[in-house]
Residue frames relative to the residue before (quaternion, step in Angstrom):
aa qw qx qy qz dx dy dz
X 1.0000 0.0000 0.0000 0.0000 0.00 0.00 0.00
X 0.1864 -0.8584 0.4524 -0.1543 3.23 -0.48 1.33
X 0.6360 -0.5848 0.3505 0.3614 3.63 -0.47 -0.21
X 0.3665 0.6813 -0.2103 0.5977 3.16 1.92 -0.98
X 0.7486 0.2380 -0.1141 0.6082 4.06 0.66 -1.34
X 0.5883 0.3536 -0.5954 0.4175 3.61 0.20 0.23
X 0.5242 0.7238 -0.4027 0.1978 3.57 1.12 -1.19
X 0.9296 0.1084 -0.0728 0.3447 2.94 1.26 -1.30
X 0.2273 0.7602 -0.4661 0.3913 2.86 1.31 0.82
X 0.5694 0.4580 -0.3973 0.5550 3.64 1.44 -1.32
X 0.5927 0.6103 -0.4027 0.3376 3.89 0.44 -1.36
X 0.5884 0.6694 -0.2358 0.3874 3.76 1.05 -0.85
X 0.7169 0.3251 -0.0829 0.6111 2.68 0.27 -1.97
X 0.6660 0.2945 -0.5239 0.4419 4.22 -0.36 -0.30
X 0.5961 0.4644 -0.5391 0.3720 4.26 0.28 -0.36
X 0.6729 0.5016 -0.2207 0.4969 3.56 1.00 -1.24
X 0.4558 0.5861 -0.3929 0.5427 3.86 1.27 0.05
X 0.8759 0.1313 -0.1516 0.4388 3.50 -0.03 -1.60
X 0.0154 -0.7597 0.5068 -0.4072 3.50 1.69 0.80
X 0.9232 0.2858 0.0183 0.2561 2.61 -0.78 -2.26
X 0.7857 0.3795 -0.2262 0.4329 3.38 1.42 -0.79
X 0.4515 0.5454 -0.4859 0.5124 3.26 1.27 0.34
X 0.6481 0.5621 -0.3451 0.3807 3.73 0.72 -0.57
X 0.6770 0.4607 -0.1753 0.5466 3.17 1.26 -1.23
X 0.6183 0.3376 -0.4395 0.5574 3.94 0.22 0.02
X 0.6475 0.4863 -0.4226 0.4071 3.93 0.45 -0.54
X 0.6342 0.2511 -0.2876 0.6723 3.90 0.45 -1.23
X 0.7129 0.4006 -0.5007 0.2839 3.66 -0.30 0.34
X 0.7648 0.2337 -0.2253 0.5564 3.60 1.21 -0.16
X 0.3614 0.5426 -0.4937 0.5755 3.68 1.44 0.84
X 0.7953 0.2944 -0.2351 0.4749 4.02 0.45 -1.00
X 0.5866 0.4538 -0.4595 0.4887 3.36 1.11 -0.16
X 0.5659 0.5199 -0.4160 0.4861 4.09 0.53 -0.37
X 0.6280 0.5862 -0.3674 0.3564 3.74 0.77 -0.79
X 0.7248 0.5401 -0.0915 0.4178 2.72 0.99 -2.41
X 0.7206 0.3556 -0.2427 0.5435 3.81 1.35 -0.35
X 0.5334 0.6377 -0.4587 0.3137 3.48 0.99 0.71
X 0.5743 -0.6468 0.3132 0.3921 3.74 -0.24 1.11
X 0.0829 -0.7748 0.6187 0.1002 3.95 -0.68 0.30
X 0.0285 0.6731 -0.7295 0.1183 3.29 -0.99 1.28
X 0.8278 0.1223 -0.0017 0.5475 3.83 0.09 -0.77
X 0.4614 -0.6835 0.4886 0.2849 4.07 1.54 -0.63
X 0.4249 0.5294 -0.5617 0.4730 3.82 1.23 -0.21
X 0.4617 0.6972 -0.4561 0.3044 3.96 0.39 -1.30
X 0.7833 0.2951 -0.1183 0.5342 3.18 -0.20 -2.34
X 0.6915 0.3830 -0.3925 0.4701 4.26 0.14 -1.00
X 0.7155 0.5409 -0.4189 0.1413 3.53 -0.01 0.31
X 0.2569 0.7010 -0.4402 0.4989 3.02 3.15 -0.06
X 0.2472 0.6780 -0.6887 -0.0694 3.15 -1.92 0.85
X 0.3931 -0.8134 0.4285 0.0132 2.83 -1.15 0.86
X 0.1624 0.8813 -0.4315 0.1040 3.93 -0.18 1.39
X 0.5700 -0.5019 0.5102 0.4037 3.76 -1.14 0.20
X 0.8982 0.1609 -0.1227 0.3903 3.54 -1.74 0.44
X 0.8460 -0.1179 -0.0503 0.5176 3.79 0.61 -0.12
X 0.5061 -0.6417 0.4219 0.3925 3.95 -0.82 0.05
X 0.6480 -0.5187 0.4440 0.3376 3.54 -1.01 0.47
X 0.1552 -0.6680 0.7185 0.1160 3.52 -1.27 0.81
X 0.5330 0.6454 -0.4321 0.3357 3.66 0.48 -0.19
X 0.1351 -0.7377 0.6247 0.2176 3.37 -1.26 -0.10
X 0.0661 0.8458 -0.5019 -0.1681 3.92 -0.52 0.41
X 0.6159 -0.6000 0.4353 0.2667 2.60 -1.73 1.34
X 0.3210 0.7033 -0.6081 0.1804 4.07 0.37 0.82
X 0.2374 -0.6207 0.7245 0.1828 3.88 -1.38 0.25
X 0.0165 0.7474 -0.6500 0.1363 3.72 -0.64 1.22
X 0.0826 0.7081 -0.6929 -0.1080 3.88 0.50 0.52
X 0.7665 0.4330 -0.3329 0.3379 4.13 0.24 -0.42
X 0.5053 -0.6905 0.3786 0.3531 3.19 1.32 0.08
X 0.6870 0.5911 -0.3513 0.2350 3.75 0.87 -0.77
X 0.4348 0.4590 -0.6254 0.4573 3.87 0.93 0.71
X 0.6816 0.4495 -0.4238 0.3921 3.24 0.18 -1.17
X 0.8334 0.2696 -0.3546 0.3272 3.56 -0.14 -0.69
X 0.2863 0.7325 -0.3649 0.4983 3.40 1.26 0.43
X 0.8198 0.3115 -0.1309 0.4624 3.08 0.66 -1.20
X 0.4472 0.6415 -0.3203 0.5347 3.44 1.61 -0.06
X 0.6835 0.2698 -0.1302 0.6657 3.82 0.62 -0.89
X 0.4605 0.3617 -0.5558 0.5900 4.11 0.84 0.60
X 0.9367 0.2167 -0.0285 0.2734 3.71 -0.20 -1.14
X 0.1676 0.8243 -0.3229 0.4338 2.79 1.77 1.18
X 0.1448 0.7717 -0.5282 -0.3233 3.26 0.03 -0.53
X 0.7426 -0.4689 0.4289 0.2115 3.14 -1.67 -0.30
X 0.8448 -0.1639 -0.0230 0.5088 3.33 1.38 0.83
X 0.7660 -0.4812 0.1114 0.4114 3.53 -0.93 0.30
X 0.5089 0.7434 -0.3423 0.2667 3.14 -1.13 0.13
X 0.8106 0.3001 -0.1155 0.4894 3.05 1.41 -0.81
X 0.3029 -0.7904 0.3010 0.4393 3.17 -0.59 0.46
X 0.0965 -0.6691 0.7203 0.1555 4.29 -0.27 0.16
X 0.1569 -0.4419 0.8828 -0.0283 2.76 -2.46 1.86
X 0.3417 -0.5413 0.7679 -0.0250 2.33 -2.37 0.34
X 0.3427 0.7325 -0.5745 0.1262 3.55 0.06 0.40
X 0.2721 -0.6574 0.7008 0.0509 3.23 -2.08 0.24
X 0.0878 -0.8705 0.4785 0.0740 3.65 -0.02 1.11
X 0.5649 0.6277 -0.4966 0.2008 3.70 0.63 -0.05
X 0.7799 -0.5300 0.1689 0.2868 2.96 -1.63 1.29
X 0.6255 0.4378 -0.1634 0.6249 3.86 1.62 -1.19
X 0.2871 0.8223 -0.4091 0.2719 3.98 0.37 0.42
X 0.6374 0.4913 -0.1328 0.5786 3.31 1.00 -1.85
X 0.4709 0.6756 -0.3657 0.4337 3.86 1.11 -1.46
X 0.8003 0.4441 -0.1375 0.3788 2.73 -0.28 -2.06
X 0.4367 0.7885 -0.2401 0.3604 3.75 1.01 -1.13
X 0.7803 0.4200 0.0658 0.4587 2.76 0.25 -2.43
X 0.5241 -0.6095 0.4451 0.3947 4.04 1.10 -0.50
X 0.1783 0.6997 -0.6050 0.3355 3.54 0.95 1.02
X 0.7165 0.4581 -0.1960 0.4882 3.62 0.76 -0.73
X 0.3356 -0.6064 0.6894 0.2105 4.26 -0.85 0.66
X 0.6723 0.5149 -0.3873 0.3645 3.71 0.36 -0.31
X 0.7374 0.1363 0.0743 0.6573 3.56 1.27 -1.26
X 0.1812 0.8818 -0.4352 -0.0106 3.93 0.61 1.40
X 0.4651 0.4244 -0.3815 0.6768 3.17 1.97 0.39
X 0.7680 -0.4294 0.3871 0.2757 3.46 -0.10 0.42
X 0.2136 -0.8062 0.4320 0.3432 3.59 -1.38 -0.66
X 0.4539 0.5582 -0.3356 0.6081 3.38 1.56 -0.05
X 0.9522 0.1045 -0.2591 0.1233 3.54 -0.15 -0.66
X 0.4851 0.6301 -0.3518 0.4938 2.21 2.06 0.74
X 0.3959 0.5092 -0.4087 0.6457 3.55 1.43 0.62
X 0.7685 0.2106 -0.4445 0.4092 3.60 -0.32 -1.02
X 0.7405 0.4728 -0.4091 0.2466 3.92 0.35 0.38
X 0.4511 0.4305 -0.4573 0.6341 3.10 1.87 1.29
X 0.5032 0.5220 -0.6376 0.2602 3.74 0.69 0.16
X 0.6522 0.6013 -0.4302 0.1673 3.48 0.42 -0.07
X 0.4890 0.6688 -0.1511 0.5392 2.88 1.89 -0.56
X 0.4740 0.6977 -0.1529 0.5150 3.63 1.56 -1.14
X 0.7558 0.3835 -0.1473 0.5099 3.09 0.16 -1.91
X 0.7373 0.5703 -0.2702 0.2413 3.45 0.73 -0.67
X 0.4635 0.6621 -0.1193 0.5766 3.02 1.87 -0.97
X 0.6950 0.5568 -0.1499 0.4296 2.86 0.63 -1.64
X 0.6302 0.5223 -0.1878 0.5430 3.98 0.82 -1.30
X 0.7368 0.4810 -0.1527 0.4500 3.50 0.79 -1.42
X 0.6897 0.4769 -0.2513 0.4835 3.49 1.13 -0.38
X 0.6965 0.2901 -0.0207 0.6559 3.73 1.23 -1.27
X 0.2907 0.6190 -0.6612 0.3085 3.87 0.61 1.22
X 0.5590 -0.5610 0.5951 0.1366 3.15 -1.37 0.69
C-alpha cells in the first residue's frame, strides 16, 4: 500500500460521493415537484415522468392522487450517479396553468418553487456524502 493506492482509494470514494449526491438532490426535487402538484382527479400528479437521455413527449392516461407511481418511477429511472442527464416532464395540455397558480393548492407553482430549494438540497446533500 502505497501512495499511488491511497491516491485512489480517495479518487473512489469522492466518484462514489458525488454518485450519491447527485442522486439525492434529483429524487429529492423530482418527489418534491410531485408531492406539490395540486390533486383533484390525480391525472395532474400521474402525468410526472421521469427518463434518462431525453424528456418524455407522451402523456399518460394514469390517476395518481398520492403521487407514489410517479415517484416510484423517479427512484426506477434515476440512476445511480453522474453523468446522465434525468428529466422530469409532465405534458398535459392544463400543466403550465396549474404552474402559473391556476390552482389554490400550488399558487407558487411546483417546479419553481422547488428549483429554488435545490440550492439548499445540493447543500445538504454535499454535507452529508463528503468524503
Amino acid at each position: 500500500m502505497g501512495f499511488a493506492d491511497d491516491v485512489r482509494k480517495f479518487a473512489l470514494k469522492a466518484d462514489e460521493s458525488v454518485d450519491r449526491t447527485v442522486r439525492a438532490v434529483t429524487l429529492s426535487l423530482f418527489n418534491s415537484v410531485i408531492r406539490d402538484t395540486p390533486v383533484d382527479t390525480g391525472r395532474a400528479r400521474g402525468a410526472w415522468e421521469t427518463t434518462v437521455g431525453q424528456p418524455s413527449s407522451s402523456v399518460p392516461e394514469r390517476l395518481d392522487k398520492s403521487g407514489q407511481q410517479a415517484m416510484a418511477e423517479v427512484v426506477a429511472n434515476t440512476p445511480n450517479g453522474a453523468g446522465q442527464e434525468t428529466y422530469i416532464a409532465n405534458n398535459l395540455p392544463y400543466i403550465e396553468e396549474l404552474e402559473y397558480g391556476s390552482s389554490k393548492q400550488a399558487p407558487a407553482g411546483m417546479v419553481r418553487v422547488n428549483f429554488a430549494r435545490v440550492q439548499k438540497n445540493l447543500a445538504d446533500a454535499i454535507a452529508k456524502n463528503r468524503v
